[in-house]
C-alpha positions as CSV (number, residue, x, y, z in Angstrom):
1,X,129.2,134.8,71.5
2,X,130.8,132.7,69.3
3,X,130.2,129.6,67.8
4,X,132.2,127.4,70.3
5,X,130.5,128.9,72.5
6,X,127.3,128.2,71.5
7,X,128.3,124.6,70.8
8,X,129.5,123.9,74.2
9,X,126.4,125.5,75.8
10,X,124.4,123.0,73.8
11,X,126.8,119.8,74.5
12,X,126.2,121.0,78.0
13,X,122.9,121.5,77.7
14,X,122.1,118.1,76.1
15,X,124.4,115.8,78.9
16,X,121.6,117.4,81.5
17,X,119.2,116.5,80.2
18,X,120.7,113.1,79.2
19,X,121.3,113.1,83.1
20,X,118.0,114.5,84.2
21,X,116.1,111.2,82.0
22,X,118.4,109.2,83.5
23,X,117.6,110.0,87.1
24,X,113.9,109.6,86.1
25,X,114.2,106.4,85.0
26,X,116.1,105.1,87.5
27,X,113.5,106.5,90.4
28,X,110.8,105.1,88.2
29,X,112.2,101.1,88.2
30,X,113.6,101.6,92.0
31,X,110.4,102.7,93.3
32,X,107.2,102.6,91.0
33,X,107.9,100.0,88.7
34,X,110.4,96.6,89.2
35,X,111.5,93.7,87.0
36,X,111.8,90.2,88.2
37,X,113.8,87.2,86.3
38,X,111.6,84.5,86.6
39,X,114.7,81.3,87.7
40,X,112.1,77.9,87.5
41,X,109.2,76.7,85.6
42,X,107.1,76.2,88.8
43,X,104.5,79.2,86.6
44,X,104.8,77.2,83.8
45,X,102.2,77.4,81.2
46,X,102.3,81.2,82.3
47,X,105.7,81.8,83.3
48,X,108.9,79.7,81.8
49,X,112.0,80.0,83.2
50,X,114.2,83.2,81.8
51,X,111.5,85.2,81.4
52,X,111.3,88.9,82.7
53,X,108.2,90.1,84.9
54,X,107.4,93.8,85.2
55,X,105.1,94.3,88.4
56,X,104.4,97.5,90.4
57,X,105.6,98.4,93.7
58,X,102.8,100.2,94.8
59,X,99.8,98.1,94.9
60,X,99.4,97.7,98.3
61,X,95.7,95.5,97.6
62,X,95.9,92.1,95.9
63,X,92.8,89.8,95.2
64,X,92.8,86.1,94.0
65,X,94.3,85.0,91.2
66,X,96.8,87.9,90.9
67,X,100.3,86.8,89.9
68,X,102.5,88.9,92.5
69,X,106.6,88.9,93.3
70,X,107.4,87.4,96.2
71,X,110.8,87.6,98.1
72,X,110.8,85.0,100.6
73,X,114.2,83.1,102.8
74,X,116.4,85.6,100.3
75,X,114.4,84.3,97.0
76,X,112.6,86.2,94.3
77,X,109.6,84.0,93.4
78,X,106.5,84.7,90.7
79,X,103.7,83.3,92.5
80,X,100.0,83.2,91.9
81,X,97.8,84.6,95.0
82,X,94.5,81.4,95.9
83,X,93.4,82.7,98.9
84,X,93.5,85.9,101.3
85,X,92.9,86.6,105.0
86,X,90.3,84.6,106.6
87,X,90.4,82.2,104.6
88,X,90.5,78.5,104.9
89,X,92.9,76.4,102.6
90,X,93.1,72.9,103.0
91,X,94.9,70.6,100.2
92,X,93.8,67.0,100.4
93,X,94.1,63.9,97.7
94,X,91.4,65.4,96.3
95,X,92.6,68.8,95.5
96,X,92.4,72.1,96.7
97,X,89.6,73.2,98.6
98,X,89.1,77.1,99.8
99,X,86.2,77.7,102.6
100,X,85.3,74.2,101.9
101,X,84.8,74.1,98.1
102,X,86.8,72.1,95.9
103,X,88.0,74.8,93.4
104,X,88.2,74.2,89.5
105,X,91.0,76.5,88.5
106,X,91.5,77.0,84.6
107,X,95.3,76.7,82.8
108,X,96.0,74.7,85.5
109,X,97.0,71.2,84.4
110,X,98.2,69.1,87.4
111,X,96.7,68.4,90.3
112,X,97.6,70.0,93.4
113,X,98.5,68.0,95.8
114,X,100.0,69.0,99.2
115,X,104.0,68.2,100.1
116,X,104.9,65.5,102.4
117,X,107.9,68.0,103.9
118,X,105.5,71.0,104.1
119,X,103.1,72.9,106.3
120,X,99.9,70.7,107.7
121,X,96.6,71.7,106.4
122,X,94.0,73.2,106.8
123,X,95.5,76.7,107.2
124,X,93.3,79.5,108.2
125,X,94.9,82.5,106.3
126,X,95.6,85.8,108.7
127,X,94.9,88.8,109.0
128,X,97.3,90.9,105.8
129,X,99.1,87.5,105.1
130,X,98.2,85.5,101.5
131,X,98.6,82.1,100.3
132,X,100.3,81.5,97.4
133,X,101.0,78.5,94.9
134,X,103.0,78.2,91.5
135,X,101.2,77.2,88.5
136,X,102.9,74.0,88.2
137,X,101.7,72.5,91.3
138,X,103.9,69.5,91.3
139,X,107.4,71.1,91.6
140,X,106.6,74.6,93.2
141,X,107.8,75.7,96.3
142,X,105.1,77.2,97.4
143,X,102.6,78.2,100.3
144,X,102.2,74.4,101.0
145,X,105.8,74.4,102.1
146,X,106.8,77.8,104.2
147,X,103.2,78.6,104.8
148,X,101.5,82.0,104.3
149,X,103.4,84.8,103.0
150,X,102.8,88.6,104.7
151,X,102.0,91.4,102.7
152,X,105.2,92.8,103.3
153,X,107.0,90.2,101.4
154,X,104.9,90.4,98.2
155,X,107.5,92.9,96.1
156,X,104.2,94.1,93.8
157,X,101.8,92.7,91.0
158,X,103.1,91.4,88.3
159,X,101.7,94.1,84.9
160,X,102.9,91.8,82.2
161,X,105.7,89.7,81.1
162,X,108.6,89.3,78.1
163,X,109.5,86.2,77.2
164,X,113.1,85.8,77.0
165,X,114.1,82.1,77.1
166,X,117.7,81.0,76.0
167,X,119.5,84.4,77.1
C-alpha cells in the first residue's frame, strides 16, 4: 500500500466518523434533548427575552413549580407549571389561591391578577392537563387566558438556560 493510499483511507475514515457524530447529535436534540428561544419577558426575572432554554423531551411527569415548553395555537411558550390535575385554581383581587389557599410564591414580584378577556375562574384542573402562568403575571399569556394546557402540549422541562440577550 502506498502512502496515498493510506491517506485516503484515513480522510475516508475520519469524514465517517465526522458523519457518524453528526447523526448522533442531531438524534440527540430532535428527540432527547430540545432548545427553545425564549420571544417575551412574560418569565422575566427568570427568563428575558432572547434567551435559549434547553429542556428534555422525555419527562413525561411534571410537579409544581417546574418551568416546562409549551407549544400552544402554533406558539412556543416558557411557562411555569402552579397547579396539576385535580386541582382548584381560582385568581381573585386577592391573588392566587390553589385548593383554597392563598399561595405566597417567591421571585414573584407582581401580583397575579386574572384577565378581563380570559377564562372564568375557579378552574378545576383535569385529569393529565396543567395550569400554567408566566412569571410576569401582568403581561403573560397564560393559563388565565386559553385555559389548561394537556400534557401533550408541554414540549419537555426546561434543564437550564443561556442568556443570550441582544443577538
Amino acid at each position: 500500500m502506498n502512502k496515498k493510499d493510506s491517506i485516503k483511507d484515513d480522510l475516508l475514515f475520519l469524514l465517517m466518523k465526522i458523519a457518524i457524530l453528526a447523526i448522533l447529535l442531531i438524534i440527540t436534540f430532535v428527540v432527547i434533548f430540545g432548545i427553545s428561544r425564549c420571544n417575551d419577558n412574560s418569565m422575566s426575572p427568570s427568563f428575558k427575552d432572547g434567551d435559549l432554554a434547553f429542556y428534555y423531551r422525555l419527562q413525561k411527569e411534571y410537579n409544581i413549580a417546574d418551568v416546562v415548553v409549551v407549544e400552544r395555537d402554533d406558539e412556543v411558550q416558557i411557562r411555569r407549571i402552579i397547579a396539576k390535575a385535580g386541582d382548584k385554581v381560582e385568581i381573585t383581587e386577592e391573588g392566587l389561591k390553589i385548593n383554597g389557599y392563598l399561595q405566597k410564591e417567591t421571585n414573584i414580584y407582581e401580583e397575579t391578577l386574572p384577565y378581563v378577556e380570559g377564562i372564568s375562574f375557579p378552574v378545576e384542573v383535569p385529569e393529565n392537563e396543567y395550569f400554567v402562568l408566566g412569571d410576569s403575571r401582568s403581561n403573560a399569556k397564560d393559563s388565565r387566558i386559553y385555559g389548561t394546557v394537556k400534557k401533550e402540549e408541554i414540549k419537555g422541562g426546561v434543564m437550564t438556560l443561556i442568556r443570550r440577550r441582544g443577538l
